[in-house]
The first five atom37 places (N, CA, C, CB, O) and aatype in JSON, in Angstrom:
{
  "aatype": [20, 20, 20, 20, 20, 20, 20, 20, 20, 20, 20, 20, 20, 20, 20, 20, 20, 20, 20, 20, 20, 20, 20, 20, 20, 20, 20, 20, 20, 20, 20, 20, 20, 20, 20, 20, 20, 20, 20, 20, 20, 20, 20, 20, 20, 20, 20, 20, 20, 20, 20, 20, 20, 20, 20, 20, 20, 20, 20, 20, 20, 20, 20, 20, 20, 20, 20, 20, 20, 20, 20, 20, 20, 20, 20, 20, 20, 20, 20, 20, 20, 20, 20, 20, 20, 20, 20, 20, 20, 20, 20, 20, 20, 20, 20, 20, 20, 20, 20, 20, 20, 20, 20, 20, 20],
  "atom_mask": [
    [1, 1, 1, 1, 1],
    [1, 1, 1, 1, 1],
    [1, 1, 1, 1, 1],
    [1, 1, 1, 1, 1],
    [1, 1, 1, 1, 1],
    [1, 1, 1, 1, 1],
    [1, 1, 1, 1, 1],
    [1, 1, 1, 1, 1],
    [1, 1, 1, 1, 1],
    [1, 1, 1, 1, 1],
    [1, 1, 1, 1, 1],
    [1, 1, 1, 1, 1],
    [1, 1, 1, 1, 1],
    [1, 1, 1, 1, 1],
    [1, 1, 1, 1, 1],
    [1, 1, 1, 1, 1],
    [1, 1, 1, 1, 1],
    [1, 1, 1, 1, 1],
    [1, 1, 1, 1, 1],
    [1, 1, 1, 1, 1],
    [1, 1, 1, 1, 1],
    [1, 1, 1, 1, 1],
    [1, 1, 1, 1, 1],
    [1, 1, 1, 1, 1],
    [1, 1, 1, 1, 1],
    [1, 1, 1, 1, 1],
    [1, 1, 1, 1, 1],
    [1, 1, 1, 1, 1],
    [1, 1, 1, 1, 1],
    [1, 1, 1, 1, 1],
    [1, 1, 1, 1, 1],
    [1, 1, 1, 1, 1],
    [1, 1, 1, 1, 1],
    [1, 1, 1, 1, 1],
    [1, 1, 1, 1, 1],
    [1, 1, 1, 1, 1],
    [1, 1, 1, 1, 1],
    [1, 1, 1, 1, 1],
    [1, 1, 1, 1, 1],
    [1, 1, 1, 1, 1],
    [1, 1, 1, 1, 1],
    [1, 1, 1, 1, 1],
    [1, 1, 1, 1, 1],
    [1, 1, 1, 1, 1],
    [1, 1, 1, 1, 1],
    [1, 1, 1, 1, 1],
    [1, 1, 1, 1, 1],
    [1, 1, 1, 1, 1],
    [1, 1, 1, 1, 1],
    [1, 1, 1, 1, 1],
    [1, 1, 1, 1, 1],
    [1, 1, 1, 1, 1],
    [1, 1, 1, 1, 1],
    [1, 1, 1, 1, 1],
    [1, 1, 1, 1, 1],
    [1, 1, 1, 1, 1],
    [1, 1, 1, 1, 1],
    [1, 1, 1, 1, 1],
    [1, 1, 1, 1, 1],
    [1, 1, 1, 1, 1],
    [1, 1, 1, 1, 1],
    [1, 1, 1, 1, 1],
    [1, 1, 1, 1, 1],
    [1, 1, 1, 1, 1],
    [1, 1, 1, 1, 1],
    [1, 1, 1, 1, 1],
    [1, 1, 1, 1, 1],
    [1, 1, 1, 1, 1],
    [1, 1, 1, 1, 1],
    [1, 1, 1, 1, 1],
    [1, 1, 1, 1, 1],
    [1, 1, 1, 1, 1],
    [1, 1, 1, 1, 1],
    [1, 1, 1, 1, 1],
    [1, 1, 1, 1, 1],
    [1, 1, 1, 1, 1],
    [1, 1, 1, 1, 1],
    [1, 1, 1, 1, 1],
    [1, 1, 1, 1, 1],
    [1, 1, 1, 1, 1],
    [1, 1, 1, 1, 1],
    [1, 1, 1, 1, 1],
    [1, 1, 1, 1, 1],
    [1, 1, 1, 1, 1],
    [1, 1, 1, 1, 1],
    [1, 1, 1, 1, 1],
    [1, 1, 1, 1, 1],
    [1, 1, 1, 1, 1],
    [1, 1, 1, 1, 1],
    [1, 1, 1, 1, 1],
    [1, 1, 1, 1, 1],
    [1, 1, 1, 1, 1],
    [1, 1, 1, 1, 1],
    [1, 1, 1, 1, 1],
    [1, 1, 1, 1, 1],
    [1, 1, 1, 1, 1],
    [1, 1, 1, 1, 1],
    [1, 1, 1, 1, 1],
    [1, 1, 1, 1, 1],
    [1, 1, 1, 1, 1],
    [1, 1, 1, 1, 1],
    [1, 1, 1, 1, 1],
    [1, 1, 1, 1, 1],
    [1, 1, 1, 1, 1],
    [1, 1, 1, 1, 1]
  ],
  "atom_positions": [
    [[10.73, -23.42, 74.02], [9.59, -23.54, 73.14], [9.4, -25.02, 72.8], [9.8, -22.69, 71.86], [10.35, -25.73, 72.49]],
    [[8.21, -25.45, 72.87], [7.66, -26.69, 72.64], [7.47, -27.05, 71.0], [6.33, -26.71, 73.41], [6.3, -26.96, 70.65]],
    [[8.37, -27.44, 70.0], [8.19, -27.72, 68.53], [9.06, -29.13, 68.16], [8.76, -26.33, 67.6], [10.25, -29.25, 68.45]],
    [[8.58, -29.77, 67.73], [9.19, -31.31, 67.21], [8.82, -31.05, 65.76], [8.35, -32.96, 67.93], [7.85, -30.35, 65.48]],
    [[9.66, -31.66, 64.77], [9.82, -31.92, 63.54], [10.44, -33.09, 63.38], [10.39, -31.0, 62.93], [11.6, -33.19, 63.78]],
    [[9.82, -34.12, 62.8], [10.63, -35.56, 62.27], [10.3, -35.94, 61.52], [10.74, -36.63, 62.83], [9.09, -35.81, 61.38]],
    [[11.2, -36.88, 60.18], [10.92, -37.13, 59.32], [11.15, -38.78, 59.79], [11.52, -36.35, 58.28], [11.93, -39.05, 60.7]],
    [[10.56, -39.61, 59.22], [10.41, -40.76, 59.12], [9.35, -41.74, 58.54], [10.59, -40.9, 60.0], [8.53, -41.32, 57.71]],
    [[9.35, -43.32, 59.06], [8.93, -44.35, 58.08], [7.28, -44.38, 58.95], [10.12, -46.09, 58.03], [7.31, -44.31, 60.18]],
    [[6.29, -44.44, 58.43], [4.91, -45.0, 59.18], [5.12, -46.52, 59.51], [3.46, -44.84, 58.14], [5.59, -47.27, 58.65]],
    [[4.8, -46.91, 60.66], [4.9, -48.06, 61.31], [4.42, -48.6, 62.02], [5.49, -48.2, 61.64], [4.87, -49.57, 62.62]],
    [[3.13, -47.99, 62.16], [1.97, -48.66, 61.97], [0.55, -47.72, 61.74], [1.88, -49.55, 63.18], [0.35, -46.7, 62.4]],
    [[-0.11, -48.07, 61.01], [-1.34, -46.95, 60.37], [-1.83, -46.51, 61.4], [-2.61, -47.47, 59.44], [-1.54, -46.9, 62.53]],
    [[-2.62, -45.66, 61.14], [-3.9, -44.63, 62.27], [-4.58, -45.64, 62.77], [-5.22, -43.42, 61.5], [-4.69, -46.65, 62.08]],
    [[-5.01, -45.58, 63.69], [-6.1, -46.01, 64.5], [-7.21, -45.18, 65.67], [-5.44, -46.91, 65.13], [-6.92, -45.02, 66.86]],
    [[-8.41, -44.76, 65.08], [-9.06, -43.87, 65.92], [-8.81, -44.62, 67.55], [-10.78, -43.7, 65.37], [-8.14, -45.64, 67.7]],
    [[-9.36, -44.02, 68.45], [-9.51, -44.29, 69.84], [-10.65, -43.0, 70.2], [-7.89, -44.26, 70.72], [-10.87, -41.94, 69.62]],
    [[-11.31, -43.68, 71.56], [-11.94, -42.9, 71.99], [-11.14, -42.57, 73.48], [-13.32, -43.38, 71.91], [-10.76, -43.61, 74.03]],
    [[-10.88, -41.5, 74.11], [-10.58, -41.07, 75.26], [-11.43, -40.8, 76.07], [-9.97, -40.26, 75.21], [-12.4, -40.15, 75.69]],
    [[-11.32, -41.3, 77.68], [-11.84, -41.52, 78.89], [-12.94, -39.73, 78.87], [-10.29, -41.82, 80.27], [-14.17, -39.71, 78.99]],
    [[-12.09, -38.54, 78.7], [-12.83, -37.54, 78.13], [-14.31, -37.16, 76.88], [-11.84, -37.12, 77.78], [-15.0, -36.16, 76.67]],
    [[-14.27, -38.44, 76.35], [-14.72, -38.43, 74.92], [-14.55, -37.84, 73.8], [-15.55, -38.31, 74.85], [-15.34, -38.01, 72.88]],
    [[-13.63, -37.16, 73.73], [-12.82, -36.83, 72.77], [-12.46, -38.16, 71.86], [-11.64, -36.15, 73.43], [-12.47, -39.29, 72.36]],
    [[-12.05, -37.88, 70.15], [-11.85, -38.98, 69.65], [-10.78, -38.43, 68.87], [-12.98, -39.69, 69.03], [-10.88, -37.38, 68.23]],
    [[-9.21, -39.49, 69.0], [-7.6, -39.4, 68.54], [-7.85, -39.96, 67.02], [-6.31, -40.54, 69.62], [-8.86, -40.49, 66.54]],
    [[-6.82, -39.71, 66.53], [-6.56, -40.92, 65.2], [-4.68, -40.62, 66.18], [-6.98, -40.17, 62.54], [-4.15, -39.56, 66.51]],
    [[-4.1, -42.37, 66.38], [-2.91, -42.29, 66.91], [-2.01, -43.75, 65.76], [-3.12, -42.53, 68.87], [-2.35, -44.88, 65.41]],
    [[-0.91, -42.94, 65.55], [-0.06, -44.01, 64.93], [1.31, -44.15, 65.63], [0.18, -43.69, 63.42], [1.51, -44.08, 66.85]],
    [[2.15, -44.35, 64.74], [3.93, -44.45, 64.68], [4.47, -44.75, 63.59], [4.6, -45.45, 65.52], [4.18, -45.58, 62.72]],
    [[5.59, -43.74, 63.72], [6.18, -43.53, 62.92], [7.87, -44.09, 63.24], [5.83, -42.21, 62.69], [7.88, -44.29, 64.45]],
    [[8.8, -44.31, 62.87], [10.03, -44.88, 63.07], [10.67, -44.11, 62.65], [10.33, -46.01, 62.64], [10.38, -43.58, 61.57]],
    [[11.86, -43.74, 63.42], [13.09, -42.93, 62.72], [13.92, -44.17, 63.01], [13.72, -41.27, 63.45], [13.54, -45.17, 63.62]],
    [[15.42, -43.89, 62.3], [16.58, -44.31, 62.32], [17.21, -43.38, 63.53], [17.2, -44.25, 60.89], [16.92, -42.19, 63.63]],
    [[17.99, -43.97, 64.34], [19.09, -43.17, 65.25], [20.23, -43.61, 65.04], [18.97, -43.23, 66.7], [21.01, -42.8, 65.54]],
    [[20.78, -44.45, 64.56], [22.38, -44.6, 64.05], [22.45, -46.21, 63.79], [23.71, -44.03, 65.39], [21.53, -47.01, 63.9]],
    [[23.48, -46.41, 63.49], [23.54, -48.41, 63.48], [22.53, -49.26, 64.95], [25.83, -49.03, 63.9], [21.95, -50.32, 65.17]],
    [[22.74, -48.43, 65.38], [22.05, -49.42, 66.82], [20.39, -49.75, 66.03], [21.82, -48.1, 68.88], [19.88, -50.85, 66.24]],
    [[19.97, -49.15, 65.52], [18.09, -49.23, 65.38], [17.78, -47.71, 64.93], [17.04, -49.63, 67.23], [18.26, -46.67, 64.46]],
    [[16.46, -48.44, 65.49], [15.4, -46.92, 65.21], [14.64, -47.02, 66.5], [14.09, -46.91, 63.61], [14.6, -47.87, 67.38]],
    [[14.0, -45.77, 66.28], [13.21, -45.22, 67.74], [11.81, -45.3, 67.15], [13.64, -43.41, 68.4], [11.64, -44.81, 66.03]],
    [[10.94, -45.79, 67.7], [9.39, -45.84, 67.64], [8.63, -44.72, 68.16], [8.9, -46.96, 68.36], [8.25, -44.7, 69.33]],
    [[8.35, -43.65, 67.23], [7.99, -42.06, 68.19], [5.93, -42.6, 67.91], [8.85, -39.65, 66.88], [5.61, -43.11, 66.84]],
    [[4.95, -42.37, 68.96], [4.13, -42.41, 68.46], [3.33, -40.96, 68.32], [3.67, -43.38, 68.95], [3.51, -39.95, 68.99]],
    [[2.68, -41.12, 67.56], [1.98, -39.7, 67.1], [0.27, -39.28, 66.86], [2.61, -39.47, 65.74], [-0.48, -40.08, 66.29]],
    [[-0.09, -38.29, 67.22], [-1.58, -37.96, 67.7], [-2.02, -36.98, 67.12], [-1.8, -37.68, 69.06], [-1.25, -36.12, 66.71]],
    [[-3.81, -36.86, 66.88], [-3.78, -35.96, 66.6], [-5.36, -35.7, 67.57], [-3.46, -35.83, 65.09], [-5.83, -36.76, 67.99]],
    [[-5.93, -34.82, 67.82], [-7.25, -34.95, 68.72], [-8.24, -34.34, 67.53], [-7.24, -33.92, 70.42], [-8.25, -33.19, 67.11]],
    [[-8.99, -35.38, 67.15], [-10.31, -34.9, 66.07], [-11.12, -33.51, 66.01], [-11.47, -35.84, 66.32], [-11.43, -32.74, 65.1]],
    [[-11.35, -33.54, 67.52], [-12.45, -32.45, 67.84], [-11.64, -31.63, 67.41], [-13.08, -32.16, 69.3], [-12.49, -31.01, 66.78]],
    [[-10.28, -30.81, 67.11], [-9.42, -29.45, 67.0], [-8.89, -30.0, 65.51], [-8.0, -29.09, 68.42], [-9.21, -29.29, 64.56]],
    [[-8.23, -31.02, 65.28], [-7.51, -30.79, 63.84], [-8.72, -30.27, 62.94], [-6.77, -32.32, 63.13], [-9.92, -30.18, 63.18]],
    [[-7.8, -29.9, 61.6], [-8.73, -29.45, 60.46], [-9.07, -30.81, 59.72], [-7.98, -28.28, 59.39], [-8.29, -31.71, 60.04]],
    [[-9.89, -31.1, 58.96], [-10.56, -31.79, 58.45], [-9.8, -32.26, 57.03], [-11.79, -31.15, 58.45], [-10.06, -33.21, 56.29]],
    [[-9.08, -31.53, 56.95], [-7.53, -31.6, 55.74], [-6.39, -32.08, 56.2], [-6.9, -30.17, 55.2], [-5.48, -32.32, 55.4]],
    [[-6.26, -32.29, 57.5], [-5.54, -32.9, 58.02], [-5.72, -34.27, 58.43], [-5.3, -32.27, 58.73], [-5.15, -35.28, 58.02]],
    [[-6.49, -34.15, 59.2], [-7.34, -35.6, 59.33], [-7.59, -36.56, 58.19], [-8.73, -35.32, 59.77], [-7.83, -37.72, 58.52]],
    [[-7.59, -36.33, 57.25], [-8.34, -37.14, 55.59], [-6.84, -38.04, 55.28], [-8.85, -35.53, 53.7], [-6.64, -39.22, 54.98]],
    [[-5.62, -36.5, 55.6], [-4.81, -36.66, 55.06], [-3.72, -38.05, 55.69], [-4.46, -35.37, 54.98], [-2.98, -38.75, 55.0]],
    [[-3.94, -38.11, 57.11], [-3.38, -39.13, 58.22], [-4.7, -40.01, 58.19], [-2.94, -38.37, 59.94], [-4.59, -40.57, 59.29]],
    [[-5.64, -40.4, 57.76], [-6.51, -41.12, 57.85], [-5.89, -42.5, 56.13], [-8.14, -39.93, 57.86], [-5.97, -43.71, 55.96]],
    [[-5.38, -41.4, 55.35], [-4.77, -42.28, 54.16], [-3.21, -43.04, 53.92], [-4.87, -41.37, 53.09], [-2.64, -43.53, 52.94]],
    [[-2.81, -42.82, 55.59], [-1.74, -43.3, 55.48], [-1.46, -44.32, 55.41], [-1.23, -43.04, 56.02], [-2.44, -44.99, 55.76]],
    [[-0.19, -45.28, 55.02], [-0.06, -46.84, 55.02], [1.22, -46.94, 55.55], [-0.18, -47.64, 53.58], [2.04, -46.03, 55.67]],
    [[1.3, -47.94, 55.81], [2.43, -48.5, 56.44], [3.93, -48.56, 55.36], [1.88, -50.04, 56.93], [3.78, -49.05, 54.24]],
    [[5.1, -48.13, 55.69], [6.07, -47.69, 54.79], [6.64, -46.7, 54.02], [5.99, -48.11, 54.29], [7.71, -46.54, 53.42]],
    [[5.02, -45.69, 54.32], [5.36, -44.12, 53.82], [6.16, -43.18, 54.55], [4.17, -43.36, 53.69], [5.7, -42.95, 55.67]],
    [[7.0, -42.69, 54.31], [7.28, -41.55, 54.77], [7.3, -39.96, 54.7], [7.9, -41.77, 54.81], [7.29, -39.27, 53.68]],
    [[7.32, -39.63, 55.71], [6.41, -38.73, 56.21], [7.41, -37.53, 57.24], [5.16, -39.71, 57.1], [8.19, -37.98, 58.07]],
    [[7.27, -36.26, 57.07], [7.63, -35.08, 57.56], [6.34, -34.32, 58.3], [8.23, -34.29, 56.4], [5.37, -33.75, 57.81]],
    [[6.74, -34.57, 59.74], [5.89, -34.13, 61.08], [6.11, -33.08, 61.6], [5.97, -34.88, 62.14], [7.3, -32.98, 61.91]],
    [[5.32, -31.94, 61.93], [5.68, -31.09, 62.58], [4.66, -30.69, 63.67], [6.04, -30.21, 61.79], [3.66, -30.3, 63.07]],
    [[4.45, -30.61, 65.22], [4.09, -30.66, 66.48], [4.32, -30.32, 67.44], [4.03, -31.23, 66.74], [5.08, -29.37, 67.59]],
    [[3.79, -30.93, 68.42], [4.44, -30.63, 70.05], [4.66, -31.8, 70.72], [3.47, -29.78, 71.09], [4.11, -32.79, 70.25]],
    [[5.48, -31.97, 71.92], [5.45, -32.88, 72.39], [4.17, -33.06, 73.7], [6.76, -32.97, 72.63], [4.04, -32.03, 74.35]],
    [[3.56, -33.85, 73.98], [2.6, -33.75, 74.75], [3.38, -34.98, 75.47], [1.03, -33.77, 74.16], [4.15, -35.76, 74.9]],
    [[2.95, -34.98, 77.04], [2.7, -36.28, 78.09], [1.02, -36.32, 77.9], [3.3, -35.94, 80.04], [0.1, -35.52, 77.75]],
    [[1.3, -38.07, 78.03], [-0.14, -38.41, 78.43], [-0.05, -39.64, 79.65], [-1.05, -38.98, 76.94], [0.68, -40.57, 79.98]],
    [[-1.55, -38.87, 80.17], [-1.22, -39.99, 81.51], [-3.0, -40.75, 81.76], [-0.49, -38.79, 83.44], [-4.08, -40.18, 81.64]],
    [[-2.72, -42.11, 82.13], [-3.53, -42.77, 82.55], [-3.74, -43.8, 83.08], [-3.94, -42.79, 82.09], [-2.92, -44.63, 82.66]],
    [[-4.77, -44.43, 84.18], [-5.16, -45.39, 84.87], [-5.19, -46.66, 84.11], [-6.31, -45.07, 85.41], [-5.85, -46.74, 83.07]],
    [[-4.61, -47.51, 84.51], [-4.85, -48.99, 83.6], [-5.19, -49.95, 84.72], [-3.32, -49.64, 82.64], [-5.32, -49.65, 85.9]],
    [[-5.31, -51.16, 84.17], [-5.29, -51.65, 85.08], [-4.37, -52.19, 85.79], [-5.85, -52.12, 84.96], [-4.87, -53.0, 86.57]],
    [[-3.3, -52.12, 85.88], [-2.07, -52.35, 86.25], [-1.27, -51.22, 87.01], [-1.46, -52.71, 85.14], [-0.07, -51.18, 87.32]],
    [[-2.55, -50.09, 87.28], [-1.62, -48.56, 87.99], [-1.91, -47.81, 86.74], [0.49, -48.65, 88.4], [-2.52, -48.11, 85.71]],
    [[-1.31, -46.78, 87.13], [-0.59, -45.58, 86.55], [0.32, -44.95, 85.26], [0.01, -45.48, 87.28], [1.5, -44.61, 85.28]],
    [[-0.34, -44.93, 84.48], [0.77, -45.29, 83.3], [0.95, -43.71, 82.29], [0.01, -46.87, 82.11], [0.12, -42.8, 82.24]],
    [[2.01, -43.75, 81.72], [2.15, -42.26, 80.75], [3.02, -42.76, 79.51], [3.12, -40.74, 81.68], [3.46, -43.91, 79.44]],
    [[3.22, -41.83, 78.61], [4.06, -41.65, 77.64], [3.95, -40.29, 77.21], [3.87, -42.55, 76.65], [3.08, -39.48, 77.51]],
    [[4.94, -40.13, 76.47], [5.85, -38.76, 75.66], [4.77, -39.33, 74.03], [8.51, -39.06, 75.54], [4.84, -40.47, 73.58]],
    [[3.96, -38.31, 73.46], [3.76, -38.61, 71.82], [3.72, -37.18, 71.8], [2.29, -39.58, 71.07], [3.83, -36.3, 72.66]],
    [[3.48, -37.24, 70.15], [3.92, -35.86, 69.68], [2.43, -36.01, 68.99], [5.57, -35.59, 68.61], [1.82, -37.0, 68.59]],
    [[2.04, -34.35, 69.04], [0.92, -34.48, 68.88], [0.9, -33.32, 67.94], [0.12, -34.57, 70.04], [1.2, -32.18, 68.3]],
    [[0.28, -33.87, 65.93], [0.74, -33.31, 65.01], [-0.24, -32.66, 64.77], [1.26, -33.92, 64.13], [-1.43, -32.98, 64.88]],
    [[0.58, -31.03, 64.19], [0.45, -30.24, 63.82], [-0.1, -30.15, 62.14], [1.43, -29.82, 64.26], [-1.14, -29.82, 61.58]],
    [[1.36, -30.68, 61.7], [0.91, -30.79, 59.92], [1.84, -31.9, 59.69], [1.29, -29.23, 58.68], [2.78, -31.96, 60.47]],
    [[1.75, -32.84, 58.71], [2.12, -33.45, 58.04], [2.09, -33.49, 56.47], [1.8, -34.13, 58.53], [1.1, -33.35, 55.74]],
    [[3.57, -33.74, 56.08], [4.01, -33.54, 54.52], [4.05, -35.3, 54.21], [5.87, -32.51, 54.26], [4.67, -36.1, 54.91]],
    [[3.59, -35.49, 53.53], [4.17, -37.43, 52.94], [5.37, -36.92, 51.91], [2.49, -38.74, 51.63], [4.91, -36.19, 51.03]],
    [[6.65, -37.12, 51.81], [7.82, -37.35, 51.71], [8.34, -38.42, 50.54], [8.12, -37.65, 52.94], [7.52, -39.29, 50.24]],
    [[9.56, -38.44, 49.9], [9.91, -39.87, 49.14], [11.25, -39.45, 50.31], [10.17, -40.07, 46.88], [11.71, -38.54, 51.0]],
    [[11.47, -41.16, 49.84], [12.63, -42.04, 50.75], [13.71, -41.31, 50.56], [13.0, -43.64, 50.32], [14.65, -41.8, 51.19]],
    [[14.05, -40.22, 49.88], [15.6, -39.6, 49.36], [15.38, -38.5, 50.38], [15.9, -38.97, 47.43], [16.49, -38.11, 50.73]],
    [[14.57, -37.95, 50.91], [14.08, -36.34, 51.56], [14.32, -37.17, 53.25], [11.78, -35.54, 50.99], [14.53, -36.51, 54.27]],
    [[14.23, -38.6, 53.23], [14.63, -38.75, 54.66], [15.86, -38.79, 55.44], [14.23, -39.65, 54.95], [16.66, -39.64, 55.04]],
    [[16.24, -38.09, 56.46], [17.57, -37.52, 56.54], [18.11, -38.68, 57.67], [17.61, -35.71, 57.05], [19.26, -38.63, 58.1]]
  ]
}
């Protein structure tokens, strides 16, 4: 079964995009911690045309440093650049809770 849940720091705000489809994203990142080494940069999506409009308002008010409890899927995305062929792994959210810093695990 395809389900991601992560809690972590926003790291860098929404930013709409338009897709080659015309469809229009709001896409950020969010940062977890993975142990002394760092943190992992997960980025995260949501596709306008399908989210609810309560959701959207709600990731549209985010800032940088909040944290935040995600719950989604993982999606691949793939596309032509100019450089070739290119993809990534984002998680593409479902619902989001905004969180205080003690609830992050």
């Amino acid at each position: 079964m395809n389900e991601v849940e992560i809690s972590g720091i926003v790291s860098h705000i929404p930013v709409e995009r338009e897709l080659a489809n015309g469809n229009r994203t709001l896409s950020w990142r969010i940062k977890v911690p993975r142990d002394e080494s760092g943190n992992d940069s997960i980025p995260c999506t949501v596709n306008l045309e399908i989210t609810s409009k309560a959701l959207a308002n709600k990731i549209e008010s985010l800032e940088v440093s909040q944290t935040v409890h995600i719950s989604g899927v993982l999606r691949s995305r793939f596309w032509q650049g100019a450089g070739g062929s290119s993809s990534r792994l984002e998680v593409e959210v479902i619902s989001l809770k905004k969180i205080s810093k003690s609830q992050l695990i």
